[in-house]
DRENROMI-87164 format. One record per atom (N, C-alpha, C): x, y, z; residue number from 1; atom name. Coordinates in nm, 3 decimals, padded with zeros to 5 digits. Example, Ala and Ser with C-alpha at 12.3 -4.5 7.8 and 13.67 -1.06 7.14 Angstrom:
2
u/v/w/seq/atom
01.319/-00.569/00.780/1/N
01.230/-00.450/00.780/1/CA
01.320/-00.330/00.780/1/C
01.285/-00.225/00.708/2/N
01.367/-00.106/00.714/2/CA
01.290/00.003/00.787/2/C
END
This chain:
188
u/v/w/seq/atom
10.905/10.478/04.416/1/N
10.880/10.397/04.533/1/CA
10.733/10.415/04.573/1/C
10.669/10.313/04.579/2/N
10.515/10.315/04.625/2/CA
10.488/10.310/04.779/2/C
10.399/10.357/04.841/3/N
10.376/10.300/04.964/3/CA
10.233/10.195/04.937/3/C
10.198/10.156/05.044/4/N
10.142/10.005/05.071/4/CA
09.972/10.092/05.092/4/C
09.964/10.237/05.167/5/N
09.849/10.274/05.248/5/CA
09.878/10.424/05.284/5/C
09.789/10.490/05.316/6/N
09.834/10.629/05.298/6/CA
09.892/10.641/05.478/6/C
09.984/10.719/05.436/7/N
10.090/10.781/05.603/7/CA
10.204/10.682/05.596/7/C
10.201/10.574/05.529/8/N
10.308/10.472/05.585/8/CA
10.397/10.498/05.543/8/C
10.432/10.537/05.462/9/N
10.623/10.610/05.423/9/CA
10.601/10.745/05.361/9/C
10.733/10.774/05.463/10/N
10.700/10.948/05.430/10/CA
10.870/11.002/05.344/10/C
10.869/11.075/05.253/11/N
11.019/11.139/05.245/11/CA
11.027/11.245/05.326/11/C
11.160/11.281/05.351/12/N
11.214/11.382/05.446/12/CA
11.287/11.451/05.374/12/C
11.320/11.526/05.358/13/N
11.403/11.666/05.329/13/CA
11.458/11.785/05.420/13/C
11.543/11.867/05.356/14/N
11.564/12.011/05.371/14/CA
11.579/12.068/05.277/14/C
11.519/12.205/05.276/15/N
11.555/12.292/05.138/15/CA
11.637/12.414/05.235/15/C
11.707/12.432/05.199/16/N
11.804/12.561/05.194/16/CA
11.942/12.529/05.220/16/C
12.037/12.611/05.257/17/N
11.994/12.771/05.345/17/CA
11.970/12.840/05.207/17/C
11.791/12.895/05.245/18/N
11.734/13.003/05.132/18/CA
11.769/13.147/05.150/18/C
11.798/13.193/05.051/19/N
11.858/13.313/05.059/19/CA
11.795/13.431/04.920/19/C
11.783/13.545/05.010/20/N
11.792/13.587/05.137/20/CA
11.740/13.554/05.239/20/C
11.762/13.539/05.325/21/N
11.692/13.544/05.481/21/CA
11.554/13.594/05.490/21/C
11.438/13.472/05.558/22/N
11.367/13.545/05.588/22/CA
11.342/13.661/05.669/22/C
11.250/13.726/05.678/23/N
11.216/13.922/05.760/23/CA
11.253/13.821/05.936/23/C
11.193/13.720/05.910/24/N
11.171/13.662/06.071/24/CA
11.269/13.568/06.055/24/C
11.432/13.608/06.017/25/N
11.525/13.539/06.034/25/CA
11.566/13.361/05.980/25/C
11.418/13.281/05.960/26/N
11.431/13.139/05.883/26/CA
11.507/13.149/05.796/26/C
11.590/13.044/05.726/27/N
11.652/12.997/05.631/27/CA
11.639/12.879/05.571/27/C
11.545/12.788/05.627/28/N
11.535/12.650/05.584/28/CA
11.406/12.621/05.621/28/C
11.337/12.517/05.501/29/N
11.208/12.462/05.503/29/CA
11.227/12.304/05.515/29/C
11.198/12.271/05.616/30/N
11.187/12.111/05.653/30/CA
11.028/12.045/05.570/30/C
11.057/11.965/05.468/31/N
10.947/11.915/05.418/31/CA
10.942/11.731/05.417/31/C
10.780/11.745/05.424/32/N
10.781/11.576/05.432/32/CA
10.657/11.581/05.360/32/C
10.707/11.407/05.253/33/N
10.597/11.422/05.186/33/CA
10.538/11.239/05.228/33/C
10.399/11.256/05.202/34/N
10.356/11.126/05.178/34/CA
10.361/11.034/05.070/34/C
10.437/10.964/05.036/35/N
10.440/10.860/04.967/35/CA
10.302/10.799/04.809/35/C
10.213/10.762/04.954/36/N
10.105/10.737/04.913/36/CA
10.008/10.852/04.826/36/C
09.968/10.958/04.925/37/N
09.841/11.028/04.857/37/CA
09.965/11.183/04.805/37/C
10.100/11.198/04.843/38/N
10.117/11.312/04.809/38/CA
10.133/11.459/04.891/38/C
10.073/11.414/04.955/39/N
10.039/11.514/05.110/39/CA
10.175/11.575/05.152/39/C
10.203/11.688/05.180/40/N
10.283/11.760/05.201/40/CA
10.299/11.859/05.327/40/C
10.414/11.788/05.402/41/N
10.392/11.885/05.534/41/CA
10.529/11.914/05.544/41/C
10.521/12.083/05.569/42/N
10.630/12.169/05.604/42/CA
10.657/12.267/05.699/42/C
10.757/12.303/05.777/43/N
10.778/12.357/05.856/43/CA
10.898/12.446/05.808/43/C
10.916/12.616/05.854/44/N
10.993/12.677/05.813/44/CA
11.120/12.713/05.949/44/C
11.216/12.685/05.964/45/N
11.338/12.674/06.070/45/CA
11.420/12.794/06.034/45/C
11.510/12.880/06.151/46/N
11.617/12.904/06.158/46/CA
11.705/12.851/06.144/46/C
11.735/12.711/06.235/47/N
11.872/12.574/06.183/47/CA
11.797/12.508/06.160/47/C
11.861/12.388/06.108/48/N
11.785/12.226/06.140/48/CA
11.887/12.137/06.208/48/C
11.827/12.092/06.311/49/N
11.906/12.036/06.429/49/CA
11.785/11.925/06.456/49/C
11.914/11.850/06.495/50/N
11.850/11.681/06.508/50/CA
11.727/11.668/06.601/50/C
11.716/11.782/06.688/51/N
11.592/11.777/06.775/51/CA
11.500/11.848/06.732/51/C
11.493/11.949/06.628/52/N
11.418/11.987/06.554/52/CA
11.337/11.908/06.470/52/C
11.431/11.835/06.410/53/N
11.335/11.747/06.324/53/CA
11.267/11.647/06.411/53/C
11.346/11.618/06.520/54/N
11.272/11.523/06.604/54/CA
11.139/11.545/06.640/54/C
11.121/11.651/06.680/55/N
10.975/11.728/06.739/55/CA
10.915/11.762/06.592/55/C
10.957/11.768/06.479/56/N
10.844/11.784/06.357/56/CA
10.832/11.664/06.343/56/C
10.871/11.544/06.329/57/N
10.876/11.379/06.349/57/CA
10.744/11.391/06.411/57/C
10.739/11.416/06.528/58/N
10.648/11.396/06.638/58/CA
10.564/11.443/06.646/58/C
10.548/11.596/06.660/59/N
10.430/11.684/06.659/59/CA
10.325/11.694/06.491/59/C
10.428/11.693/06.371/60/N
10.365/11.687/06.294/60/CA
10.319/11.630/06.169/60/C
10.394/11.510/06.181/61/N
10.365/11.376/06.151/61/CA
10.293/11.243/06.200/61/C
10.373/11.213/06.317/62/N
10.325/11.077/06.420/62/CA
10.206/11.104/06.483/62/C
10.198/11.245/06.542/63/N
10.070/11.285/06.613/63/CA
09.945/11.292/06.515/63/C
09.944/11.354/06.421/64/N
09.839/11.385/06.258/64/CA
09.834/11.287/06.247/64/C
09.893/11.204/06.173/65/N
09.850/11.054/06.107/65/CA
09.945/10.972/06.118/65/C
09.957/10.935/06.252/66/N
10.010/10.794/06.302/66/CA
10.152/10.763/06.277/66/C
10.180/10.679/06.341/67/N
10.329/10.636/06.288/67/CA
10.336/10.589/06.166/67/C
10.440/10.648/06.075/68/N
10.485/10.548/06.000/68/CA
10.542/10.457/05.983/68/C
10.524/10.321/05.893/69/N
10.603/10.229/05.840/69/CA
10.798/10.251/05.823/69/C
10.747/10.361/05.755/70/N
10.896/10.359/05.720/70/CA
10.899/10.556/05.667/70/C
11.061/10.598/05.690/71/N
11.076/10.725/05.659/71/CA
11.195/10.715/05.573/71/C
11.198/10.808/05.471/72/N
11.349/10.788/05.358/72/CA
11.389/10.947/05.385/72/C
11.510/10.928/05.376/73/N
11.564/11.023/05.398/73/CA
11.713/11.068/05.342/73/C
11.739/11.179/05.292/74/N
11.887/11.160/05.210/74/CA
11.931/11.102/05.377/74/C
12.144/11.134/05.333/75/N
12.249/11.119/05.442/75/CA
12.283/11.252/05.499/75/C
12.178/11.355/05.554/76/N
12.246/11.452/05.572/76/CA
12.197/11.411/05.714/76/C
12.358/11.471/05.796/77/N
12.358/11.472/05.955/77/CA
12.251/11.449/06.049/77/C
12.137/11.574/06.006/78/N
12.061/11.637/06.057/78/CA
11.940/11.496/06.068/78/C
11.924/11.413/05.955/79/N
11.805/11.320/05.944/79/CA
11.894/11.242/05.991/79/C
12.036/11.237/06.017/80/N
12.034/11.043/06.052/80/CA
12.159/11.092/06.139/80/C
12.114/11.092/06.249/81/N
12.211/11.078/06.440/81/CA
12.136/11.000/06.541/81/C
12.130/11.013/06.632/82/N
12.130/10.939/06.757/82/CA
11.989/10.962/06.785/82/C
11.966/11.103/06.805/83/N
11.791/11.119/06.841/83/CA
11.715/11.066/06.689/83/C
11.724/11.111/06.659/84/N
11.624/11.003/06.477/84/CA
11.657/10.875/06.505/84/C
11.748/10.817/06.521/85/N
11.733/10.681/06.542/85/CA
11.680/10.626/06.655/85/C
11.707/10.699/06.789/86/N
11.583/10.688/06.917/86/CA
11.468/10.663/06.908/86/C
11.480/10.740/06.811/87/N
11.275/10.824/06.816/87/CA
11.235/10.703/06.735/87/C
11.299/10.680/06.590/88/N
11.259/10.567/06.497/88/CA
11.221/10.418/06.567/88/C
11.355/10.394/06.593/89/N
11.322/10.271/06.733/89/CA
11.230/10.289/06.825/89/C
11.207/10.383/06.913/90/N
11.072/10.393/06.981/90/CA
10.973/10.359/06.912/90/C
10.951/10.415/06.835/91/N
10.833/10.393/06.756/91/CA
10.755/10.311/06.642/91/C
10.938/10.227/06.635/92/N
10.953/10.116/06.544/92/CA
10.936/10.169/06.425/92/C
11.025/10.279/06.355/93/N
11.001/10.318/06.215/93/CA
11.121/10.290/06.180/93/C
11.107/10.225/06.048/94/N
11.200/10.166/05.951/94/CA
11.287/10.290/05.904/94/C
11.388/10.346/05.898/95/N
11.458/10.420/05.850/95/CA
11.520/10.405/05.724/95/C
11.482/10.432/05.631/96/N
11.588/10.415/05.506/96/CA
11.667/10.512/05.435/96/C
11.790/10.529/05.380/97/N
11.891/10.625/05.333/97/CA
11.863/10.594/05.151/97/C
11.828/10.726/05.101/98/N
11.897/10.734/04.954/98/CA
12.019/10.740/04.954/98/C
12.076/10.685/04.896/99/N
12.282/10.696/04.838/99/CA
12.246/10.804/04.745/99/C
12.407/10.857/04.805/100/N
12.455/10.970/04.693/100/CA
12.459/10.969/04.580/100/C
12.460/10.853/04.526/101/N
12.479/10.793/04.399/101/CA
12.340/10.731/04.360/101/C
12.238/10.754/04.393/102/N
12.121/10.725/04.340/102/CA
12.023/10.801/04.468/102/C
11.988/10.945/04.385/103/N
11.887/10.986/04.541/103/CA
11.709/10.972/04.475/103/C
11.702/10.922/04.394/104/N
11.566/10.936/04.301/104/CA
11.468/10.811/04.402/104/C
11.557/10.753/04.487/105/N
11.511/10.643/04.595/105/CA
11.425/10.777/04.691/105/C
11.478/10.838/04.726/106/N
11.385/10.980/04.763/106/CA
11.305/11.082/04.661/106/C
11.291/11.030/04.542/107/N
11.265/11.170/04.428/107/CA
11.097/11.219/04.492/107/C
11.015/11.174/04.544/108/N
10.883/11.222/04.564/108/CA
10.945/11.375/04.648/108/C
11.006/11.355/04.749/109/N
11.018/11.478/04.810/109/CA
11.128/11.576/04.754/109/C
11.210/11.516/04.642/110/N
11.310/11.626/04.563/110/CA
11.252/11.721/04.471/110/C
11.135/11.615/04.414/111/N
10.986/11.667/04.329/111/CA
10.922/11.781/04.332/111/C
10.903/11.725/04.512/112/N
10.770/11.813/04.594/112/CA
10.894/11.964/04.592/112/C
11.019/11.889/04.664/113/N
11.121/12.063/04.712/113/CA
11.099/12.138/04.574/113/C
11.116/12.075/04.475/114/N
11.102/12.199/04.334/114/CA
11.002/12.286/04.330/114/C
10.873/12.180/04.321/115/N
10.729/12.241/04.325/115/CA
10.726/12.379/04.444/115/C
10.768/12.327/04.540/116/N
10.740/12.445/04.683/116/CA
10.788/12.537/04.625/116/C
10.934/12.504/04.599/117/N
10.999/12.637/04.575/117/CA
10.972/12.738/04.486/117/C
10.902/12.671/04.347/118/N
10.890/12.781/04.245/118/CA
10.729/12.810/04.310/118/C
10.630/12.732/04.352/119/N
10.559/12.761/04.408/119/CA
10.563/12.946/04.478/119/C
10.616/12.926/04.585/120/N
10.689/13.026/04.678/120/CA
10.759/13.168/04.556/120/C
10.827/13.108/04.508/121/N
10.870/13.210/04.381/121/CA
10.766/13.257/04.308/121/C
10.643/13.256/04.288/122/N
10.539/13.304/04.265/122/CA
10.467/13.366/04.329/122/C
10.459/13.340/04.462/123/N
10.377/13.451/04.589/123/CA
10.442/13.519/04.637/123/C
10.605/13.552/04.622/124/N
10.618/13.612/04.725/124/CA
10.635/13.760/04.643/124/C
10.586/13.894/04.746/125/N
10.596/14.026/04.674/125/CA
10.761/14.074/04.698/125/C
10.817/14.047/04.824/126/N
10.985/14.051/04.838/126/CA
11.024/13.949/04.839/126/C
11.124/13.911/04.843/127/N
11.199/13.790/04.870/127/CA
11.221/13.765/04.999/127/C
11.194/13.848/05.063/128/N
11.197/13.833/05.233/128/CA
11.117/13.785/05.316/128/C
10.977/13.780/05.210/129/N
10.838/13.714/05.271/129/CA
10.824/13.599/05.226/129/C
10.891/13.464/05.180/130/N
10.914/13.411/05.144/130/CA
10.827/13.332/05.279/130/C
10.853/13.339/05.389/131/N
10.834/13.235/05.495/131/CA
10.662/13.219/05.517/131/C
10.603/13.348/05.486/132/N
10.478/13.372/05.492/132/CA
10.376/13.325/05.398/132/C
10.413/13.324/05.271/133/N
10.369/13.211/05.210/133/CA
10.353/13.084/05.158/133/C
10.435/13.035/05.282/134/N
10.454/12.908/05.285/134/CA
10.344/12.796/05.304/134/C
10.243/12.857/05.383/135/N
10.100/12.814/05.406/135/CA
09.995/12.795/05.271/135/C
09.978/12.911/05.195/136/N
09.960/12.870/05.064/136/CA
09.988/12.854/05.003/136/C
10.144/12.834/05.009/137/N
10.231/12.716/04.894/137/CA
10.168/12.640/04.962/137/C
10.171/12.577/05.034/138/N
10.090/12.449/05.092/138/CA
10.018/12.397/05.020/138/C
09.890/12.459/05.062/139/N
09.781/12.487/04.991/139/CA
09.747/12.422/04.818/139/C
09.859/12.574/04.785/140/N
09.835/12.520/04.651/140/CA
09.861/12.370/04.606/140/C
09.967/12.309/04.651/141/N
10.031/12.235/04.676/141/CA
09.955/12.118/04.670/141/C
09.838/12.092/04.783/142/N
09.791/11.991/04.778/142/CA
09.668/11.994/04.717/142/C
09.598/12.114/04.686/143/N
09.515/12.131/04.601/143/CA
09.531/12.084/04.439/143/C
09.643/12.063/04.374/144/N
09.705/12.078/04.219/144/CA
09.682/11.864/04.183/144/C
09.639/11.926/04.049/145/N
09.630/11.781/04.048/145/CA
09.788/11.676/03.996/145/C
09.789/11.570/04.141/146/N
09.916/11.509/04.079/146/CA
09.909/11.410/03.971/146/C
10.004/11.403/03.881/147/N
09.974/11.261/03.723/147/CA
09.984/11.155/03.804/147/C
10.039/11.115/03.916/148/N
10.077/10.975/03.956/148/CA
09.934/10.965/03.987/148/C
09.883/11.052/04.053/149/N
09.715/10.973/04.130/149/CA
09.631/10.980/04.043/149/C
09.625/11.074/03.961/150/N
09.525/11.155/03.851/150/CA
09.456/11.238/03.980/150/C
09.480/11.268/04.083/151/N
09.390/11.310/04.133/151/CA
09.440/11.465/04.280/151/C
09.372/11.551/04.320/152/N
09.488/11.614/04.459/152/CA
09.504/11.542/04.546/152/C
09.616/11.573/04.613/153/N
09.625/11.488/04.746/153/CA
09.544/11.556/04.901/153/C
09.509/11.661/04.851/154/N
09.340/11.718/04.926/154/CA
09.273/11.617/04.945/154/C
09.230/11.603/04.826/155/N
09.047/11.495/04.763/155/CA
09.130/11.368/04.821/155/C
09.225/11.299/04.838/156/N
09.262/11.155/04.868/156/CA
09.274/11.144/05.051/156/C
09.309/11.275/05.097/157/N
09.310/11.270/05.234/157/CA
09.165/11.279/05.312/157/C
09.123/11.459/05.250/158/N
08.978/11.458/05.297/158/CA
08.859/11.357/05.238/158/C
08.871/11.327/05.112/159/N
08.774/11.253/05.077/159/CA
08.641/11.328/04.964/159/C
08.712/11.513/04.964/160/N
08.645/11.570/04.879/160/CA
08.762/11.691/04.851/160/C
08.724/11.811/04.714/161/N
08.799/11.897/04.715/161/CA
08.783/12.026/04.818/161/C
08.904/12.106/04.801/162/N
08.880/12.180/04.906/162/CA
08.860/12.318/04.844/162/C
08.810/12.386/04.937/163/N
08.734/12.560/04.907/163/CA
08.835/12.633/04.878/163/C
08.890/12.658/04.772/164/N
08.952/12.786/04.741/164/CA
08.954/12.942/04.763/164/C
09.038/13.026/04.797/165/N
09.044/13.078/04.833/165/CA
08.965/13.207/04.683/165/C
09.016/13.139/04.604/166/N
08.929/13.222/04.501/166/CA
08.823/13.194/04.430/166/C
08.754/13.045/04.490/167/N
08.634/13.013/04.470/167/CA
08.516/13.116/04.565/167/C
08.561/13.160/04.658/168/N
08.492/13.287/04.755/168/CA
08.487/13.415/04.685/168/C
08.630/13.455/04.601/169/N
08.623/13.572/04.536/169/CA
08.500/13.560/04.408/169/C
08.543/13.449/04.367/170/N
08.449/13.439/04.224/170/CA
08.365/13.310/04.250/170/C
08.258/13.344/04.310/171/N
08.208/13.170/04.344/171/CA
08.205/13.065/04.271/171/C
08.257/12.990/04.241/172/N
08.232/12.877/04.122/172/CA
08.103/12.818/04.154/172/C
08.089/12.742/04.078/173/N
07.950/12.623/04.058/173/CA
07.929/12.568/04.147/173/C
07.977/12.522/04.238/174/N
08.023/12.466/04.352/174/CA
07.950/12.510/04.495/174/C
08.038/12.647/04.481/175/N
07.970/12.744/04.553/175/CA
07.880/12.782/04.574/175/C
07.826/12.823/04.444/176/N
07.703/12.928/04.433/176/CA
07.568/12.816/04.419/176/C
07.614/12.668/04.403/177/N
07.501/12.542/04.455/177/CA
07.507/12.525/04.640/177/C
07.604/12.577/04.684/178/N
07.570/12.541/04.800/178/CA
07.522/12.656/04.877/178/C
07.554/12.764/04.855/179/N
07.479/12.894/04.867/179/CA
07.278/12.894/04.855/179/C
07.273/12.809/04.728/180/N
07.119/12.838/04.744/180/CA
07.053/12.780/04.778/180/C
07.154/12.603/04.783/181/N
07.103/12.522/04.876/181/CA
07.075/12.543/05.035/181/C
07.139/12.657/05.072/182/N
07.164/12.712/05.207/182/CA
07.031/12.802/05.256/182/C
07.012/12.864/05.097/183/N
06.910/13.008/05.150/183/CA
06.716/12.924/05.114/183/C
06.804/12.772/05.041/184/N
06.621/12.720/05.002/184/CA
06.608/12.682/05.162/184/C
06.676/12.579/05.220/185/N
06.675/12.521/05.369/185/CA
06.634/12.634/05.467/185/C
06.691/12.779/05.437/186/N
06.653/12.878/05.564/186/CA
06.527/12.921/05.521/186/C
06.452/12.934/05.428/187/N
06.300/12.952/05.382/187/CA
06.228/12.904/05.435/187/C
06.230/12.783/05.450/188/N
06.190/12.654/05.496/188/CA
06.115/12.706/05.646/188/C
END
C-alpha cells in the first residue's frame, strides 16, 4: 500500500504482551509506522487501552506531523471502539481495517514489529531492559537503509543523514570534515 505524501497514512500496531516483563513493569510496544518515508514511532505501555492509544494518536502523531489522511489498523479492540472513532471523525481520519484473512493490507507495520523486535533482541544485556532500548531501536531503525526507498527514513524526513552514535566514537569522514571545517572558521 503506497501513501500519496509523507504523514498521510500511518499503520498502527501492538506488539506483545512481551515477556518477560519489563524492570519498569511495560509489556507492550504501541508502534506506528509511516507509510510513505518509513518513519517509525513507538511508545512502550503497561496496557493498551483505547485512551491510550488515543493520546499517542494525538500527542505523537497528529501533533509531530499533522493529521493524517488515513490510519490502518488490524481488528483488535484496542484500535477500533468509540474513542478512535471520535478522535478519527474529529479530525476527519479515514480509518481502515486489515481482515483476518488478509493482514499484509497492514504489512509495513508487521515488517517494522519484526525489525523492532529483533532489533531490541540485540541491545538488550537482560531481557528486562528491553524497554530502555527502545529509543535506539528507534534509532537504528530509522537510520537503516529501507529497499522500498533505496534510501533511510532519517535522510527522507530530515532531509540529510543523521550523527551516529558511533560516528563520535570513531569519527567517520563526515565528521572529522566538519571538525576541521570548525577549527579552520575559529582561526579565522
Amino acid at each position: 500500500m503506497a501513501a500519496p505524501w509523507p504523514f498521510s497514512m500511518w499503520g498502527i500496531d501492538v506488539i506483545g504482551p512481551i515477556n518477560p516483563k519489563a524492570s519498569n513493569g511495560h509489556l507492550f510496544i504501541l508502534v506506528a509506522i509511516d507509510y510513505f518515508t518509513k518513519w517509525m514511532e513507538a511508545i512502550i505501555l503497561a496496557s493498551v487501552t483505547a485512551n491510550t492509544v488515543a493520546r499517542f494518536l494525538k500527542r505523537d502523531i497528529i501533533a509531530r506531523y499533522g493529521v493524517p489522511k488515513t490510519i490502518i489498523t488490524d481488528n483488535a479492540k484496542t484500535l477500533n471502539n468509540r474513542i478512535i472513532d471520535e478522535l478519527c471523525e474529529r479530525f476527519k481520519i479515514h480509518h481502515r481495517n486489515s481482515t483476518p484473512y488478509h493482514p499484509q493490507m497492514n504489512g509495513a507495520v508487521e515488517a517494522a514489529n519484526k525489525n523492532i523486535k529483533r532489533i531490541i533482541e540485540k541491545m538488550t544485556v537482560t531481557y528486562k531492559d528491553w524497554h530502555e532500548m527502545l529509543p535506539f531501536a528507534l534509532l537504528a531503525y530509522r537510520t537503516f537503509i529501507c529497499t522500498s526507498t533505496g534510501t533511510t527514513p532519517y535522510s527522507l524526513v530530515y532531509g540529510m543523514e543523521a550523527v551516529l552514535p558511533i560516528e563520535v566514537e570513531i569519527p567517520s569522514m563526515r565528521i572529522l570534515a566538519e571538525s576541521e571545517l570548525e577549527e579552520a572558521e575559529w582561526a579565522k
